[in-house]
C-alpha positions as CSV (number, residue, x, y, z in Angstrom):
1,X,0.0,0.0,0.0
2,X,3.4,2.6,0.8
3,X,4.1,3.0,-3.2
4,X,0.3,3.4,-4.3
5,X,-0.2,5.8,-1.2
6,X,3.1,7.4,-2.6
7,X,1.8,7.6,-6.4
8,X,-1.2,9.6,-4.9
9,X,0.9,11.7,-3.2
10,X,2.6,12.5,-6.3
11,X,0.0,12.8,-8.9
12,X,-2.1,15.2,-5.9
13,X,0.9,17.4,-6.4
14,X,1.5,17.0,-9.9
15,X,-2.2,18.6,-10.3
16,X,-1.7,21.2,-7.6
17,X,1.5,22.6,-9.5
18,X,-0.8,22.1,-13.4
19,X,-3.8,24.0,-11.6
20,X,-1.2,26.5,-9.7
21,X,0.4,27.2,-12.9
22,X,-3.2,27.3,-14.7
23,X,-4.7,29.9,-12.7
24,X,-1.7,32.1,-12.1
25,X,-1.9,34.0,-15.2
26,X,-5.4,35.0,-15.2
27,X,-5.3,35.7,-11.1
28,X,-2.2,37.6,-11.6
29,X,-3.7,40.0,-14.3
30,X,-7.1,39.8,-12.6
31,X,-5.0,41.4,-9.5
32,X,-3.5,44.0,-12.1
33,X,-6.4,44.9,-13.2
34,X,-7.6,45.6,-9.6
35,X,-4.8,47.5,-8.6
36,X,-5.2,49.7,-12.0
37,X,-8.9,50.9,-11.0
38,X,-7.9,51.7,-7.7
39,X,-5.2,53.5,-8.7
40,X,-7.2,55.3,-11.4
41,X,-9.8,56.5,-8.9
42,X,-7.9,57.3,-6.3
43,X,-5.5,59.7,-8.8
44,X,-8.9,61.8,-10.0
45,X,-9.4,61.6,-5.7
46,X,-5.8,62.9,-5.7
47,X,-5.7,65.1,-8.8
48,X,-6.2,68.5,-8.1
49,X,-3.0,68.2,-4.8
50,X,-0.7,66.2,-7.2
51,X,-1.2,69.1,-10.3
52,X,0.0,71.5,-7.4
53,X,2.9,69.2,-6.2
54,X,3.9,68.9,-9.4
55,X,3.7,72.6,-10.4
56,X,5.9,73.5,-6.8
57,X,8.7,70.9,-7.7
58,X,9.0,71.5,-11.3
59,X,8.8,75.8,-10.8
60,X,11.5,74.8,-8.3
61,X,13.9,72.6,-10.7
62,X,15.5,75.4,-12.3
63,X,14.8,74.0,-15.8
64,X,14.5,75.5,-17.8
65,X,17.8,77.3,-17.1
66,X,17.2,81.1,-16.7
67,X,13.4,80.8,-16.9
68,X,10.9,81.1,-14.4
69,X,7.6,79.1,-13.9
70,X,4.5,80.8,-14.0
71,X,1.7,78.7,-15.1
72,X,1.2,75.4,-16.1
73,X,-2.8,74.3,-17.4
74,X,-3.2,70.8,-17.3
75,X,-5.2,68.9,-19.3
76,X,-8.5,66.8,-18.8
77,X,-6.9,63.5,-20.5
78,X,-4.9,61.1,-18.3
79,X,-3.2,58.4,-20.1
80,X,-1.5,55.3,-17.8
81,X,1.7,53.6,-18.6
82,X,3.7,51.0,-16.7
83,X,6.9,50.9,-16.7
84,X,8.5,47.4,-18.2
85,X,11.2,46.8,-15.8
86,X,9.1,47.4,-12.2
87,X,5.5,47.5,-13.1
88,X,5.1,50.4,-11.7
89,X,1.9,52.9,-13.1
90,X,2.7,55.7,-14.2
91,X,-0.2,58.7,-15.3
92,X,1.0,60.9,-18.2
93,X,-1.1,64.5,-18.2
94,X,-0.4,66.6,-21.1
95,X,0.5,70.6,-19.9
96,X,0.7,74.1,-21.8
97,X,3.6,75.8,-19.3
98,X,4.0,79.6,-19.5
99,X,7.7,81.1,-18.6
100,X,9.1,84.6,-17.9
101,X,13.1,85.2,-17.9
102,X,14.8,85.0,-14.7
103,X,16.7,88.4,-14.3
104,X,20.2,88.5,-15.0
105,X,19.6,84.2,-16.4
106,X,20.5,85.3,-20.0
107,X,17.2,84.3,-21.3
108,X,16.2,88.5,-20.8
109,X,16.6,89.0,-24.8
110,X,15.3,85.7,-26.0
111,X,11.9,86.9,-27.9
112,X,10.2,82.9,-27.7
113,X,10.7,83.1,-24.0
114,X,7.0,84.4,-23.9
115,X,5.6,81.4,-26.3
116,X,3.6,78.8,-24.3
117,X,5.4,75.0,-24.0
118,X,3.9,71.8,-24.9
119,X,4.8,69.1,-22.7
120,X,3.7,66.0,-20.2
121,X,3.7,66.3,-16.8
122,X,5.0,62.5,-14.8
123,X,2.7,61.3,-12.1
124,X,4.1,57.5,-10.3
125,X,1.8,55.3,-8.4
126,X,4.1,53.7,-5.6
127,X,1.8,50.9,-4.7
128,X,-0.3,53.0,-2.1
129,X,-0.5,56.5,-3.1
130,X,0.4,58.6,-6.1
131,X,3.8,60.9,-6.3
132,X,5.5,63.3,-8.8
133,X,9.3,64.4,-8.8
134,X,7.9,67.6,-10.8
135,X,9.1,65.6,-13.9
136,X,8.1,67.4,-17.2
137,X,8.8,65.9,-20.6
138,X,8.8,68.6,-23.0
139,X,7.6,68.8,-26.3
140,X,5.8,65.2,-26.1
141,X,2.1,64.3,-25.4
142,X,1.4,61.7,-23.0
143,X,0.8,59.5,-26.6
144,X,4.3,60.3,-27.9
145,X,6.0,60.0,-24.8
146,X,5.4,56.7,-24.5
147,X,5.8,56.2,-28.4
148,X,9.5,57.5,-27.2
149,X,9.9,55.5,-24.3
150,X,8.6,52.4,-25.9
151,X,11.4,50.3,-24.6
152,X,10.6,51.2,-20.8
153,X,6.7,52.6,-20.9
154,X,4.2,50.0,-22.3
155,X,0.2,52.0,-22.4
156,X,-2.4,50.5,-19.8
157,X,-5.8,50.9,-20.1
158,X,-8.9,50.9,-22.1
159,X,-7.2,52.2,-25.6
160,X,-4.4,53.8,-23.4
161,X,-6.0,56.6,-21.7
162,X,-8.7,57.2,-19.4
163,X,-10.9,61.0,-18.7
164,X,-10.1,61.4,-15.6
165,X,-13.2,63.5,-14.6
């Protein structure tokens, strides 16, 4: 009875590991797709705080060099990303960003100091709350930035983006 007892054993196993391995995939992206709607909801919860986070680090990053921030409009569009390498999520917010020459910066003569600048604003979920470094890429939408970044930013979502309203 010890080797047919032990053959049981075996094949119980053997059909714990097939239905492990069998269900992992669609738990695993079942569980990404939870984390994605709560993150989602609780950015437009965040939204308005993290624009002026954002706005108060970048204003404060000195780049441009020899221009000052003075207003930044965000738009309504959120588009998510994750980042290939950790899975983290990442929202992407497209931005119009006015400057004004920093006296004595040598940007004082530049004429296309006063033009307004295109560019994406970088939002990170870290698991439990969303954070911005005040990370802007210019002269990208949140579409072409991670057209750009291809090789580290894949798109999440339904068709990419999500209204964050």
């Amino acid at each position: 009875m010890g080797p047919l007892l032990n053959w049981a054993a075996g094949a119980l196993v053997a059909v714990a590991i097939v239905v492990g391995v069998l269900l992992w995939r669609p738990l695993r992206a079942a569980w990404k797709r939870a984390e994605f709607d709560r993150a989602r909801r609780d950015f437009r919860g965040q939204r308005e705080r993290l624009e002026a986070k954002f706005f108060q680090l970048a204003a404060a990053s000195g780049r441009p060099r020899g221009l000052r921030w003075t207003d930044c409009e965000f738009d309504d569009e959120v588009t998510y990303a994750r980042d290939r390498a950790t899975g983290q999520l990442q929202a992407l917010v497209a931005v119009t960003i006015a400057f004004e020459a920093i006296e004595g910066g040598g940007m004082e003569d530049v004429q296309a100091v006063g033009n307004l600048r295109a560019a994406t604003s970088v939002f990170h979920f870290d698991g439990s709350q969303w954070r911005t470094q005040g990370r802007a890429i210019f002269n990208l939408n949140p579409h072409e930035a991670i057209t750009y970044y291809r090789d580290t930013l894949v798109r999440v979502g339904a068709g990419g983006s999500q209204t964050a309203g």
